[in-house]
Each structure stands twice: as structure tokens, then as C-alpha cells.
matplotlib code that plots the C-alpha trace (Angstrom):
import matplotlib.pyplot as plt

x = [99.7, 96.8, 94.3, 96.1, 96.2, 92.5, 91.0, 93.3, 91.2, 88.0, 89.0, 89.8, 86.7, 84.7, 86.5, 85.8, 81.7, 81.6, 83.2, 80.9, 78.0, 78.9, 78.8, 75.7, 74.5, 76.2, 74.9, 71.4, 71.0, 72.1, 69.8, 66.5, 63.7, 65.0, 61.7, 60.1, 58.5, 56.6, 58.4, 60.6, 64.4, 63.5, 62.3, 65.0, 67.8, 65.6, 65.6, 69.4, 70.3, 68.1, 70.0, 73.2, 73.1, 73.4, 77.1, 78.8, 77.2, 77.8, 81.8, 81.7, 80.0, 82.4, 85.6, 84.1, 83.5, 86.7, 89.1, 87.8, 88.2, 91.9, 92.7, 91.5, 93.4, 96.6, 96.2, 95.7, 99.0, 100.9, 99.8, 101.2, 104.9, 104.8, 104.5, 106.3, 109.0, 110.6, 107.7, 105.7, 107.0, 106.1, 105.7, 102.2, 100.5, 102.0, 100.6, 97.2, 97.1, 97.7, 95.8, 92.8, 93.9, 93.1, 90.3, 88.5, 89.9, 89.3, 85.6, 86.2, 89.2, 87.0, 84.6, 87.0, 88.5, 84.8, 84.4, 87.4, 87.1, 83.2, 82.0, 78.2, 76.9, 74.2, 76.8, 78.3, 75.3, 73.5, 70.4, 68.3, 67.0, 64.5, 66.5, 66.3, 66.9]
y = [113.9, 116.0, 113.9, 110.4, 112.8, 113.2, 110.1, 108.8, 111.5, 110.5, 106.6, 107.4, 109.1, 106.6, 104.3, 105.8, 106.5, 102.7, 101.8, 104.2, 102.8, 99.2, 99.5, 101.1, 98.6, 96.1, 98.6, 98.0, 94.7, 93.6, 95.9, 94.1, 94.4, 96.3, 97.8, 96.6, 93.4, 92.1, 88.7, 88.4, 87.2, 83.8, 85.8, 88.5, 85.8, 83.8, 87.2, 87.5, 84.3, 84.4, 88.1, 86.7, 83.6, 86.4, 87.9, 85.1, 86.8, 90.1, 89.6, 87.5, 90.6, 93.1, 90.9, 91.0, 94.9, 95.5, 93.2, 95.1, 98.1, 97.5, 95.3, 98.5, 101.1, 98.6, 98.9, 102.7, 102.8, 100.6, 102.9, 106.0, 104.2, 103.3, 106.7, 108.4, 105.6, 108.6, 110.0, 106.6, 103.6, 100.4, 98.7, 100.5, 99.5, 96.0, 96.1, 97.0, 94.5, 91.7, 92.7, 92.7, 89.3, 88.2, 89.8, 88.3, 85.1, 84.8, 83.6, 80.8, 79.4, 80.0, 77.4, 74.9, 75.0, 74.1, 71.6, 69.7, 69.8, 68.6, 71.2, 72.4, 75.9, 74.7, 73.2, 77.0, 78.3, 77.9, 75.2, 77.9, 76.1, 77.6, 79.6, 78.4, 79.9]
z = [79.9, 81.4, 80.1, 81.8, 85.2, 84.5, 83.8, 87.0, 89.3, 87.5, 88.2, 91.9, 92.5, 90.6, 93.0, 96.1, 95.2, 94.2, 97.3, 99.4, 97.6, 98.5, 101.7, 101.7, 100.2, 102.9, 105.7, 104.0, 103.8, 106.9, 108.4, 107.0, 109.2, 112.5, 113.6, 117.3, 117.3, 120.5, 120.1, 123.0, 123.0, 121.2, 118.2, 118.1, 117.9, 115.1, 113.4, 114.0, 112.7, 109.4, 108.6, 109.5, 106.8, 103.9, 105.4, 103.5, 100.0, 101.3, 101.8, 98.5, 96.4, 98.6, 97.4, 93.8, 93.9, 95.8, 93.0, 90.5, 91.3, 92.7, 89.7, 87.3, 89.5, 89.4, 85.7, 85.4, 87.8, 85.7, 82.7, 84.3, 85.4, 81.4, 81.0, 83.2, 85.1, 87.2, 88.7, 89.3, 90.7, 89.5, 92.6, 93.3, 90.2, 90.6, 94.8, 93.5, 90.8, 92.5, 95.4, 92.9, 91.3, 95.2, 95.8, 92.7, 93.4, 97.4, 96.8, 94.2, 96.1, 99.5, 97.7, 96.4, 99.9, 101.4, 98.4, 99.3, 103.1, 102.9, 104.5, 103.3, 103.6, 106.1, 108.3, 108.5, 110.4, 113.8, 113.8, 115.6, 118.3, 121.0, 123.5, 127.3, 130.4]

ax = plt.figure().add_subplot(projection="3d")
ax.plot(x, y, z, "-o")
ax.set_aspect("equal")
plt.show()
């Protein structure tokens, strides 16, 4: 019994550095290049556009990350209602679980939807045309 409790604290705190790390990571890359430049408003909404065409990754790798780790913790709940039915309800391990199932699936189903509509990634974004006043 103490060492299920354990390896669910050492799962939950795995879960919350991984999740702190990924959005570092998100935080990070969407900050590319933010120093000055001597552009003007033309170039800082170029530079805007080009970062933004990497969110769609971003939120793809995030639902990746984020499945996993919910589908794992659903399964480590699950594990502990097996083991002890009174104290843990099944209904969080089975929330979790399929909340991971989701997660992982979102981006595949996000594509097929895209497929099936026609709709191509360079039709999701701005043309970035010259800014006028």
C-alpha cells in the first residue's frame, strides 16, 4: 500500500514538472526574437505573423504532452480504485482516462477534419501583405 501511495505522489509531481516544463517551453518559443528592431509597424507585424504560424504545433505537442500524462494518471487512479474501491472512486480514474484518450486524439481528428473540409494549412494564416495607412 505505501509504496502505490508513493509512486502516485512521485507520478503527480512528475506530472506537474512536465506540465511546468511544457509551457516553458510554449512560453519560449513563442517568444523567438523579441529584442528592438528599427523596422517600423510593417516589420513588427511580419515578425508577428511568421511566430504565430508555429501556435498550431505548439497546441498540437501541448495536447500530446497533456493526453499522456492524463491518460497515465487515469491509469494509476484506476489502479488505486482496484485496490482500494472504498477509498477511491472509480469515476476519477475513468474522468482522466478518457480525457487523455481526447487529448491524444484531438490533433489526428483536427487533421482528418481539415482533410475532409479542404482546407490547407497555408489557407489558416494571414498572406502578410504590406500594412497601409
Amino acid at each position: 500500500m505505501q509504496i502505490l501511495k508513493t509512486m502516485t505522489t512521485k507520478a503527480d509531481a512528475f506530472g506537474k514538472k512536465l506540465s511546468a516544463a511544457t509551457i516553458g517551453t510554449i512560453v519560449a518559443g513563442m517568444a523567438g526574437s523579441a529584442h528592438a528592431q528599427g523596422g517600423g509597424l510593417a516589420d513588427i507585424v511580419k515578425e508577428t505573423d511568421s511566430q504565430l504560424t508555429n501556435i498550431p504545433e505548439l497546441i498540437r505537442v501541448a495536447a500530446y504532452i497533456g493526453g499522456a500524462v492524463l491518460f497515465i494518471g487515469g491509469v494509476l487512479s484506476l489502479k488505486q480504485h482496484v485496490d482500494r474501491p472504498a477509498d477511491k472512486p472509480i469515476r476519477e480514474g475513468l474522468v482522466r482516462l478518457i480525457a487523455g484518450v481526447l487529448l491524444l486524439a484531438a490533433p489526428a481528428a483536427f487533421n482528418i477534419a481539415t482533410d475532409t473540409l479542404g482546407i490547407k494549412s497555408s489557407d489558416t494564416y494571414s498572406t502578410g501583405g504590406p500594412l497601409t495607412f
